[in-house]
C-alpha positions in Angstrom: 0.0 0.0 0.0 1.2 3.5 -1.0 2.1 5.8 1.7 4.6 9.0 1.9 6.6 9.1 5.1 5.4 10.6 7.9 7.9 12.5 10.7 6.7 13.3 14.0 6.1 16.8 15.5 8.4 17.9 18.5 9.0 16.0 21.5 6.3 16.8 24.1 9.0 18.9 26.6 9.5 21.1 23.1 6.2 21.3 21.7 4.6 21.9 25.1 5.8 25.9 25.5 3.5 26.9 23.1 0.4 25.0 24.4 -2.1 26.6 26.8 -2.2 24.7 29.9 -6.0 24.3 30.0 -8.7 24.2 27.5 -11.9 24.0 29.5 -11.4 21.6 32.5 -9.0 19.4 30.6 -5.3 19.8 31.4 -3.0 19.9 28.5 0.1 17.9 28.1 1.5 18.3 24.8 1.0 18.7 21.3 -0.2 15.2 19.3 -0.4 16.6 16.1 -1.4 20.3 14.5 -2.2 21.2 10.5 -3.4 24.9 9.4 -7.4 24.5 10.8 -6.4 23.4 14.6 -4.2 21.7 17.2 -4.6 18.2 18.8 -3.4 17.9 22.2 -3.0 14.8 25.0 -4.9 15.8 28.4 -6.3 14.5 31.2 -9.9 15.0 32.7 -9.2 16.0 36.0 -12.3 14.7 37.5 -11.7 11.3 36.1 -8.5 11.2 35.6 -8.9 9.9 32.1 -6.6 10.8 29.2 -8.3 12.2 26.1 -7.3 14.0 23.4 -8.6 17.2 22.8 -8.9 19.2 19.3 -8.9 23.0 19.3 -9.6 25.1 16.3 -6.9 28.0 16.0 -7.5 31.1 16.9 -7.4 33.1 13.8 -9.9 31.4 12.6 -12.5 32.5 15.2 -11.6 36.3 14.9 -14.3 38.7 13.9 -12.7 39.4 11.0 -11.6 35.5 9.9 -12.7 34.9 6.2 -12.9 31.2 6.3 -16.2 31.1 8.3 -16.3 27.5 6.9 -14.0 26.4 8.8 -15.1 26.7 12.3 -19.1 25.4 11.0 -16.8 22.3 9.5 -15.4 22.0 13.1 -18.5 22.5 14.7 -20.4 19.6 12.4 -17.2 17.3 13.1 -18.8 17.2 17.2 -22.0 17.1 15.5 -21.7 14.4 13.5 -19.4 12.0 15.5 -20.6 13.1 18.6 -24.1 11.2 17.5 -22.2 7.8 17.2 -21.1 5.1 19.8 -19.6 2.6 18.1 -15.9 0.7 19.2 -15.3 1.1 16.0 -15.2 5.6 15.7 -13.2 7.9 18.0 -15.7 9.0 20.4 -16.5 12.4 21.1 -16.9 13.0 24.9 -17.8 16.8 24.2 -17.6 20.3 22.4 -16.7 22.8 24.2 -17.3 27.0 22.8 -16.5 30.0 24.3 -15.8 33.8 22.4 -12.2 33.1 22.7 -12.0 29.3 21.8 -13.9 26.4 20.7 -12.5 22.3 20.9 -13.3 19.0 21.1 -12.6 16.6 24.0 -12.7 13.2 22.4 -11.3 9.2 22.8 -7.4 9.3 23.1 -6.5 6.4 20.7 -2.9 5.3 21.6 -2.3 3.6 18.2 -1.0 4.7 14.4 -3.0 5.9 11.7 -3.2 2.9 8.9 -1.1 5.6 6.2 1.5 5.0 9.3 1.6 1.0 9.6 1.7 0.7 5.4 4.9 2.4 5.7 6.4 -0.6 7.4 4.0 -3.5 5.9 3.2 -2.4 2.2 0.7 -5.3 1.8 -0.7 -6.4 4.7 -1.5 -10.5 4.5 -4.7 -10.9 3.4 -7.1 -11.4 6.2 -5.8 -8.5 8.4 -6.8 -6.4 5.3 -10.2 -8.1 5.2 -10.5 -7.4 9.0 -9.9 -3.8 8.6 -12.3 -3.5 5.8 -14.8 -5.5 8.2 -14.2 -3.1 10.9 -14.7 0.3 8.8 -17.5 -1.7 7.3 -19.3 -2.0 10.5 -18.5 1.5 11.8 -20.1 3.2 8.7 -23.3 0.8 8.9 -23.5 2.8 12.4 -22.7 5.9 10.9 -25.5 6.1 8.1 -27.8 4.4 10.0 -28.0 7.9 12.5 -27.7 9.6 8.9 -23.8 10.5 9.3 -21.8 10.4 5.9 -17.9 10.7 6.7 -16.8 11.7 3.1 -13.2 11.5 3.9 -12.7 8.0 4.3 -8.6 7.6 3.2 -5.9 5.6 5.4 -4.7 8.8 7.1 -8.2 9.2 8.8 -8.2 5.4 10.1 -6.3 4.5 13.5 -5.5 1.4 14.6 -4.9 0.5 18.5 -2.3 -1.7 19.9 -4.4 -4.9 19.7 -6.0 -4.7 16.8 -8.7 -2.3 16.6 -9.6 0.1 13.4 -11.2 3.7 14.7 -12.4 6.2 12.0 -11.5 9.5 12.8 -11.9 13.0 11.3 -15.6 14.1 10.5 -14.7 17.5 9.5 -16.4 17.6 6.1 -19.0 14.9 7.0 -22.6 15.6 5.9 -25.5 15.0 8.0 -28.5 13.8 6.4 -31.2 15.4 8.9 -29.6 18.8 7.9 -28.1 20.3 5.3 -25.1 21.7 6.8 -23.0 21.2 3.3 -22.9 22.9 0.5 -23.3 20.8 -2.8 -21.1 23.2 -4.5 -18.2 22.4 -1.9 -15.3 20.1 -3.2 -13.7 19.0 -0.5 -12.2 15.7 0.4 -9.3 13.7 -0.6 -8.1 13.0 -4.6 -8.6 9.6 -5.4 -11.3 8.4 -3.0 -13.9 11.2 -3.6 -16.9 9.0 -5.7 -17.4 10.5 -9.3 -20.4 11.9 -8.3 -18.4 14.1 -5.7 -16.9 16.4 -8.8 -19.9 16.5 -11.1 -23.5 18.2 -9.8 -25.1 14.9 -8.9 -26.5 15.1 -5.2 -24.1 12.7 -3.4 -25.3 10.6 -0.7 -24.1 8.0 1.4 -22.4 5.4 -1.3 -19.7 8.0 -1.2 -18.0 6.4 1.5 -18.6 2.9 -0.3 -16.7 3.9 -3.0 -13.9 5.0 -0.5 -14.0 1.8 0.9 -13.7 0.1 -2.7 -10.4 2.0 -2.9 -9.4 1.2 0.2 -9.9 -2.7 -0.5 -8.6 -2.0 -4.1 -5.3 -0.8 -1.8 -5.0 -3.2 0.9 -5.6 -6.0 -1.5 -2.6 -4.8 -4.1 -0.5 -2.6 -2.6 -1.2 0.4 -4.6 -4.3 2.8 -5.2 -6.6 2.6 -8.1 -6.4 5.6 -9.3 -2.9 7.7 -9.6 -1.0 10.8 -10.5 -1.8 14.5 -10.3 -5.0 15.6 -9.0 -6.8 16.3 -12.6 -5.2 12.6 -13.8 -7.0 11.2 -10.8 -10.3 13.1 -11.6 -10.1 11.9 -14.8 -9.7 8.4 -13.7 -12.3 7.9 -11.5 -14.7 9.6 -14.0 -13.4 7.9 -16.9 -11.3 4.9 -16.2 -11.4 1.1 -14.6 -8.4 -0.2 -12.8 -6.7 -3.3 -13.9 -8.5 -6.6 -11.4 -6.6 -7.0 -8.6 -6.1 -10.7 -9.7 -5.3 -10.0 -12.6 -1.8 -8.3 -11.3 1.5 -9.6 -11.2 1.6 -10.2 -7.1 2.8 -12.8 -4.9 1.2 -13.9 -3.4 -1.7 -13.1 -6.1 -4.6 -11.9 -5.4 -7.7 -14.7 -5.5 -10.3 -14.0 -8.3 -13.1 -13.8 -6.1 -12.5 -10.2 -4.5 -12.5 -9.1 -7.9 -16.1 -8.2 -8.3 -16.4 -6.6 -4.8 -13.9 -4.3 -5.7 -15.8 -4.1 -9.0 -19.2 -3.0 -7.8 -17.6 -1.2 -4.9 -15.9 1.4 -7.6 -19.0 1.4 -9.9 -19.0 4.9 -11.4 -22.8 5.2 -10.9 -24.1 5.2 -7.5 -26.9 3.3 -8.3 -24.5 0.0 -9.7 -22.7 0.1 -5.9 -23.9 -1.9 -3.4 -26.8 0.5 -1.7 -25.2 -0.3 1.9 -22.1 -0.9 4.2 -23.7 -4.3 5.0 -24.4 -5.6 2.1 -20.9 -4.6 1.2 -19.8 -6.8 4.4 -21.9 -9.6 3.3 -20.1 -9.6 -0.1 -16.7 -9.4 1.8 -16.8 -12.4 3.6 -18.8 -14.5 1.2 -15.9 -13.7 -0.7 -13.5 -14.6 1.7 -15.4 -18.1 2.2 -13.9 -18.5 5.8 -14.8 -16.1 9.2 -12.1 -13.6 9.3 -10.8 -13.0 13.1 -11.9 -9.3 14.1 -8.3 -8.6 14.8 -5.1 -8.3 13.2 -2.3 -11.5 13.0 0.7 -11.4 15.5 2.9 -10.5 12.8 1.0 -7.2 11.9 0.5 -6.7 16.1 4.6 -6.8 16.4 4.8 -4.2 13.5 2.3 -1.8 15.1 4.0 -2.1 18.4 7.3 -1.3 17.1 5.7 1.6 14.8 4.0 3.2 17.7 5.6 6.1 19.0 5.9 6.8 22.5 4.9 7.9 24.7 1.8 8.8 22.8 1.2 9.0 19.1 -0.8 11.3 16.9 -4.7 11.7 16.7 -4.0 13.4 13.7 -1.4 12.8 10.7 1.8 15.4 11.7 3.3 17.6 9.8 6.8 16.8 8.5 9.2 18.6 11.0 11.9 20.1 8.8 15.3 18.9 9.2 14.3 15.5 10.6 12.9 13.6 7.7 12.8 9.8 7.2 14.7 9.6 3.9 16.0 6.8 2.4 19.9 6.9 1.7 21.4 8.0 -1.6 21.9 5.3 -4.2 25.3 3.8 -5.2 25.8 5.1 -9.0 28.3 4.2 -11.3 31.3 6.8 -12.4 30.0 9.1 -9.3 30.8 8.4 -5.3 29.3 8.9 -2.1 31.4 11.8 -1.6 30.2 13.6 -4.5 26.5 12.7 -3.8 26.8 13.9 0.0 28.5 16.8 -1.6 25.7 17.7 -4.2 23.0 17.0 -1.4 24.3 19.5 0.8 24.4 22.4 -1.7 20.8 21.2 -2.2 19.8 21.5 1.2 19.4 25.3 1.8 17.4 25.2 -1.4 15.3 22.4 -1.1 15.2 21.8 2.4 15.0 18.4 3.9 13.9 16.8 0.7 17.1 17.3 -1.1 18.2 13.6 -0.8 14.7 12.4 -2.1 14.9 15.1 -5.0 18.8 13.6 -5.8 17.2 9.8 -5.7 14.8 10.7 -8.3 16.9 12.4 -10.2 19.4 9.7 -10.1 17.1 7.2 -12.0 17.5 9.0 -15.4 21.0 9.7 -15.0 24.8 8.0 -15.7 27.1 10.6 -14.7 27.7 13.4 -12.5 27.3 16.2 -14.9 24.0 14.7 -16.0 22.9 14.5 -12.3 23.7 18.2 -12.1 22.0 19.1 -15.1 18.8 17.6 -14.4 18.5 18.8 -10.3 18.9 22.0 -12.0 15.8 21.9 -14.4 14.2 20.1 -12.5 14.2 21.2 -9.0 15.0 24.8 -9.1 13.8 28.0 -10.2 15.0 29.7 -13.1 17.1 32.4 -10.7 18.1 30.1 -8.8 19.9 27.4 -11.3 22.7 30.0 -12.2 24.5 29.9 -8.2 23.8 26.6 -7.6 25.4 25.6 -10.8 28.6 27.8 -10.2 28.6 26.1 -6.8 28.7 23.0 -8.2 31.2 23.2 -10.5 33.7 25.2 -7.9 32.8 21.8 -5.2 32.8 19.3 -8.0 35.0 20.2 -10.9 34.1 17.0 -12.4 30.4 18.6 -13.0 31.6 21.3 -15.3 32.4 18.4 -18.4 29.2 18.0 -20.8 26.5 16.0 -19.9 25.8 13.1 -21.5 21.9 14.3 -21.1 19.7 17.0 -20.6 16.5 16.7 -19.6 14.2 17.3 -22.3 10.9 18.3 -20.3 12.1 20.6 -17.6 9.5 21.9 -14.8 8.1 25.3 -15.7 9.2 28.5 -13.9 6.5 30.9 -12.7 6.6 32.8 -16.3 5.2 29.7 -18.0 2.1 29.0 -16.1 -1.8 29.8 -17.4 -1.8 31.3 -14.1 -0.8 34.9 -13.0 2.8 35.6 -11.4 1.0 36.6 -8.4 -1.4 34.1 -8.1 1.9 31.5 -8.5 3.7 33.6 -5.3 0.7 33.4 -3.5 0.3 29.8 -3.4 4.0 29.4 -2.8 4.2 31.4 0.6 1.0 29.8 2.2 2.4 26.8 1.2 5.8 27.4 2.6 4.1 28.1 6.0 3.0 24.6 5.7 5.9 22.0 4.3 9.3 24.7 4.3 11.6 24.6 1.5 9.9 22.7 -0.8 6.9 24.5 -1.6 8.7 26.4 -4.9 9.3 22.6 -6.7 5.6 21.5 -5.8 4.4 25.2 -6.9 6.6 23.9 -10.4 5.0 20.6 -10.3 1.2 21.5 -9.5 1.4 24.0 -12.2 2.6 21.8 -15.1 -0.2 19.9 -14.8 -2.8 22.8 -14.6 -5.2 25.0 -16.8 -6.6 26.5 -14.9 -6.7 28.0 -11.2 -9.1 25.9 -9.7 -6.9 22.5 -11.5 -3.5 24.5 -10.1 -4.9 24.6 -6.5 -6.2 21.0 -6.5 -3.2 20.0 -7.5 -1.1 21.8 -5.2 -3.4 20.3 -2.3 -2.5 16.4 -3.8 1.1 17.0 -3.8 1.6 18.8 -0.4 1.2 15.5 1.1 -0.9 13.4 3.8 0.9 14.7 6.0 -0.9 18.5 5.4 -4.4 19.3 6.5 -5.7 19.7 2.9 -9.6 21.0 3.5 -7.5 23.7 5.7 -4.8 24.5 3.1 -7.4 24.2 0.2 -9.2 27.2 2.0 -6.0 29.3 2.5 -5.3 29.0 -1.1 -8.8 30.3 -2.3 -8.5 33.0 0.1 -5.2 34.5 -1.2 -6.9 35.0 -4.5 
């Protein structure tokens, strides 16, 4: 299963200067986890001396003047809409708490990792610890649309899994409750590549939009790999358009059997109406497929993996945000006709351009290249900015003289600089320094990126939103963006 590395927010003693010390009558601890909309923090209930987790919105947001009014009703509906479920299977939601100064959720503290965590470690999980996951989210949605909840952000990130076993959805923040409409229609928001066709066109979406998450999800747990890949608009275009290859019917070992194909199948049915019409008839077709009960926990195997994957002395309620400097990278590759030396070398005159991800830009780069002045040729079309190539090209060749002989090639589709897009210079620079506030140095080469594969302004900001990462709060940053315009 796909997953981009995650890297843990400050240790508690650092992260904990900047917390309040109380938030209603629950005393804070430390920081769990924080994107642009709010901050999750470990407490204790002082009365009961029971440790929850508690979710404040920031405070910008609540200011009289705060343009993204959206975002505190999404917080608001996220109490709402959990808060009307008990099921072992969803975070609970012990209360909301609002005041003119702060609002925040007191909910379950779930000392476990998110599933986009444990895939990390275990790609492909064996094949009935898959099936008991999808059992598990099968079950907690049943409860959810059966008190007319509809999570609509159903992805791996929002999906925690405790120490012995147990899957817990998490994250209602753009669900939709049936009883009320407390959604817009016209609002997009939710997660490339498990949004349900009917979530980008004008059909009324109900709750077989989480059905078709969990299609993707089983398509992913099954293979190892989403169905539906690439930039933002590719992915659109796929779900609308396209069918993913069987999962039997790819080259896997252990293979995939036959029979799971046609859950998967209906599951992803373009029309709502060809998907199955419920969570428990999806269960039912789960485990007559499976032909065999399927334990509601997880193997020993997978139980070791998530122990030694759990952080401690806590982990995170919410996906962190990469800290900069202290990424989980992978180390350079071994190249022939260029050393370690050179690489280590190249990567550090990277780094104050690039950040932290100056290693996985040199790995990618690497792939297309055979010598070191190719290597430098290609970081520089493809990674910097046009006023930027010139030093870090006379750097280069003063560290590495062996850079300065021809390349043997050149890439032949650099990334664009900002003069090159369909969209305005200062709509570009815009997007670039909220996005910097958000993942650091590498916000100019995903601005490059997102804007290669854009037309238009809405397409550049959806794309920016995929390729910022799990990692980043997207609904939040999706909002910052439109409100720069």
């Amino acid at each position: 299963m796909s997953a981009r590395p995650i890297d843990f927010a400050p240790e508690p003693a650092q992260a904990q200067h900047s917390a309040p010390r109380q938030l209603g009558k629950y005393l804070l601890s430390h920081v769990l986890g924080e994107g642009a909309m709010g901050v999750v923090y470990k407490a204790v209930d002082p009365h009961i001396h029971r440790p929850v987790a508690v979710k404040a919105i920031r405070a910008p947001l609540l200011a009289p003047g705060a343009h993204d009014l959206a975002a505190a009703m999404r917080f608001r509906i996220e109490a709402q809409a959990a808060g009307r479920l008990n099921h072992p299977n969803i975070v609970s939601i012990y209360e909301y708490g609002e005041t003119p100064h702060e609002r925040y959720i007191a909910m379950e503290f779930v000392d476990g990792v998110s599933l986009l965590e444990l895939a990390r470690h275990t790609p492909r999980l064996p094949l009935d610890d898959a099936l008991s996951l999808m059992l598990q989210l099968l079950d907690a949605l049943e409860c959810a649309h059966a008190q007319g909840v509809w999570h609509r952000d159903i992805k791996p990130a929002n999906l925690l899994i405790t120490p012995d076993g147990r899957l817990k959805v998490s994250d209602f923040g753009i669900a939709r409750i049936d009883s009320a409409d407390r959604t817009h229609h016209t609002t997009v928001l939710g997660s490339p590549g498990y949004m349900a066709p009917e979530r980008y066109t004008d059909e009324a979406p109900d709750q077989r939009v989480d059905l078709f998450a969990c299609g993707v999800l089983l398509y992913e747990l099954l293979t190892g790999a989403p169905p539906f890949r690439g930039s933002s608009s590719a992915v659109m275009y796929q779900v609308l358009h396209q069918h993913p290859p069987l999962p039997s019917t790819l080259a896997l070992q252990p293979a995939v059997p036959a029979r799971f194909d046609a859950v998967v199948q209906r599951a992803l049915a373009k029309r709502p109406a060809d998907r199955y019409a419920s969570a428990a008839l999806m269960r039912q077709a789960l485990l007559a497929a499976a032909d065999r009960p399927i334990r509601p926990t997880l193997s020993v195997d997978t139980l070791l993996t998530l122990r030694r994957t759990r952080p401690h002395p806590a982990t995170q309620v919410l996906p962190r945000p990469t800290a900069p400097g202290t990424p989980s990278l992978p180390s350079l590759p071994s190249l022939p006709g260029i050393d370690h030396s050179a690489l280590d070398a190249l990567e550090a005159l990277l780094r104050p351009l690039l950040g932290p991800m100056a290693r996985l830009v040199l790995r990618d780069a690497a792939r297309h290249c055979h010598d070191l002045p190719s290597l430098v040729a290609q970081v520089a079309h493809q990674a910097l900015d046009e006023d930027e190539r010139p030093g870090f090209l006379a750097r280069a060749a003063q560290r590495l003289p062996a850079a300065t002989a021809a390349p043997r090639s050149v890439p032949s589709h650099p990334l664009p600089v900002l003069g090159s897009t369909p969209m305005a210079p200062e709509v570009v620079a815009q997007a670039r320094a909220v996005l910097a506030e958000e993942i650091g140095p590498l916000a100019g080469l995903i601005v490059r990126r997102a804007a290669a594969v854009a037309g238009t302004r809405e397409q550049f900001f959806a794309a920016l939103v995929d390729l910022a990462g799990d990692e980043v709060d997207r609904k939040a940053l999706l909002a910052r963006l439109w409100k720069g315009r």
